[in-house]
C-alpha positions as CSV (number, residue, x, y, z in Angstrom):
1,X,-146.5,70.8,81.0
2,X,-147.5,69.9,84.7
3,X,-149.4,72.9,86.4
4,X,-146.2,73.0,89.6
5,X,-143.7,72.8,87.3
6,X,-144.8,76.4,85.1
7,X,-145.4,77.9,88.7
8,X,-141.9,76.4,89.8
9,X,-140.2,78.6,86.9
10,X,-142.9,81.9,87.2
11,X,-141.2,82.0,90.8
12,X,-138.1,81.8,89.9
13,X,-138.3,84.2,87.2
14,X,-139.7,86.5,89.7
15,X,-137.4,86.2,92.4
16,X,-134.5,86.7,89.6
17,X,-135.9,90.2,89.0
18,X,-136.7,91.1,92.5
19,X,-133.7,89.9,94.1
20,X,-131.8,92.2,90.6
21,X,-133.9,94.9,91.5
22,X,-132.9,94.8,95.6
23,X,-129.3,94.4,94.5
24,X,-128.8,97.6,92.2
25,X,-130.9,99.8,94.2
26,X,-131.0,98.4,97.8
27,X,-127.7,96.9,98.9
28,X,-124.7,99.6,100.4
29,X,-122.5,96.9,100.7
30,X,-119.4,98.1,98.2
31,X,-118.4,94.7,98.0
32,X,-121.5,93.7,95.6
33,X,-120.5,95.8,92.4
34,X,-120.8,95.0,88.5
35,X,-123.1,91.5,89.7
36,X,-125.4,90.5,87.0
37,X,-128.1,87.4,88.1
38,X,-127.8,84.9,85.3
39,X,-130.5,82.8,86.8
40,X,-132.3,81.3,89.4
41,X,-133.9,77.8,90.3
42,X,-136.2,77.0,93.1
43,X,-136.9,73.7,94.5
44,X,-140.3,72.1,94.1
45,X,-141.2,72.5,97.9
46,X,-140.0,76.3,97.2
47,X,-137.9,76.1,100.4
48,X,-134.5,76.6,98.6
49,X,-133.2,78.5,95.6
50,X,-130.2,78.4,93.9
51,X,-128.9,82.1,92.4
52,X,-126.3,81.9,90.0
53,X,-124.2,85.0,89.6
54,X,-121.6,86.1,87.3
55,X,-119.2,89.9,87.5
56,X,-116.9,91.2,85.7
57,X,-114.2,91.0,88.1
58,X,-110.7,89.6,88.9
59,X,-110.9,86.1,91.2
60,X,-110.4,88.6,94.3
61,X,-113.2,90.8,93.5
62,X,-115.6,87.7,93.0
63,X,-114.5,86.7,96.6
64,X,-115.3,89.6,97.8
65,X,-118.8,89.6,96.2
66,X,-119.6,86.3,97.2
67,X,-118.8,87.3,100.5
68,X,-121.1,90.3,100.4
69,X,-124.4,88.5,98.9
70,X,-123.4,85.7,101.8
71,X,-123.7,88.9,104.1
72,X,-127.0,90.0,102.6
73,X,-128.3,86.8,101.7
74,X,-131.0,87.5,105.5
75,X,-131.8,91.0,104.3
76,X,-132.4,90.1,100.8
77,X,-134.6,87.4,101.7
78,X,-136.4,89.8,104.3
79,X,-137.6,92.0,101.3
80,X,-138.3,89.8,98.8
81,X,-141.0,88.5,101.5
82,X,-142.6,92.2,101.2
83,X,-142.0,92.1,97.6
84,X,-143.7,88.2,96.8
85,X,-146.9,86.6,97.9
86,X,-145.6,83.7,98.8
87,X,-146.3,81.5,102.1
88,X,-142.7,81.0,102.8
89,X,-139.9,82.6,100.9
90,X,-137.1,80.5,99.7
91,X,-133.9,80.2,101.6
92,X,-131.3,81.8,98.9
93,X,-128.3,80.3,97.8
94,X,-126.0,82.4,95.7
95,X,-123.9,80.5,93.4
96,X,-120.7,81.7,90.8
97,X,-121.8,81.1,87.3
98,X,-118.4,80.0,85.5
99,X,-120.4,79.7,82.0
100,X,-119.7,83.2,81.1
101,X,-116.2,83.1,82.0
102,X,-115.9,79.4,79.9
103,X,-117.5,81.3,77.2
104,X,-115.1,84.1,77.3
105,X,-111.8,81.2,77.5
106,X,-113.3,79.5,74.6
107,X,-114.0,82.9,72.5
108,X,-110.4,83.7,72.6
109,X,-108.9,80.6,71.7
110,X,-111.0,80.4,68.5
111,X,-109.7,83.8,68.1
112,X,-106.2,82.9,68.5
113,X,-106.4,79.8,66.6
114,X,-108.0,82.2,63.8
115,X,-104.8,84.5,63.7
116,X,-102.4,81.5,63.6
117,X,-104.1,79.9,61.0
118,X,-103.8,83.7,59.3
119,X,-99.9,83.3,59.6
């Protein structure tokens, strides 16, 4: 395994728990409740990453969460350059992760097709 790519994934491993940490305990905003980070990916010149996101919310509460990280995305950044040795901290991208609410869609029709086929 190349040497850049093992460092690309230690950083975003990193930022993942830093940016989890500076979301639970950090942010006021009541818009960002019941947000779990699901993963992160950081480009090879480490000047973007990608967060992907899921909650546990109704579409309009997802809105409003996006909307807050959008609103936080400069402060979150901020700390995770006092948190990170890094030359230059990646500008953050915070993206809904639909795989957990596929998962759930898919999970209950095998459950449904399990109680018709009970019938």
């Amino acid at each position: 395994m190349p040497k850049d790519f093992s460092r690309t994934l230690r950083i975003a491993d990193q930022i993942q728990r830093e940016l989890a940490d500076l979301i639970d305990h950090e942010i006021k905003d009541p818009r960002i409740i019941k947000v779990t980070l699901t993963g992160v990916e950081v480009d090879r010149d480490y000047a973007h990453a990608k967060v992907f996101y899921t909650t546990l919310g109704s579409k309009e509460e997802n809105f409003l969460v996006e909307k807050g990280l959008d609103c936080a995305r400069g402060f979150l950044r901020m700390q995770l350059s006092h948190r990170m040795k890094l030359r230059s901290v990646p500008q953050l991208h915070f993206i809904y992760d639909k795989s957990v609410e596929h998962g759930n869609y898919v999970s209950r029709l095998i459950d449904e097709a399990i109680a018709q086929e009970k019938q």
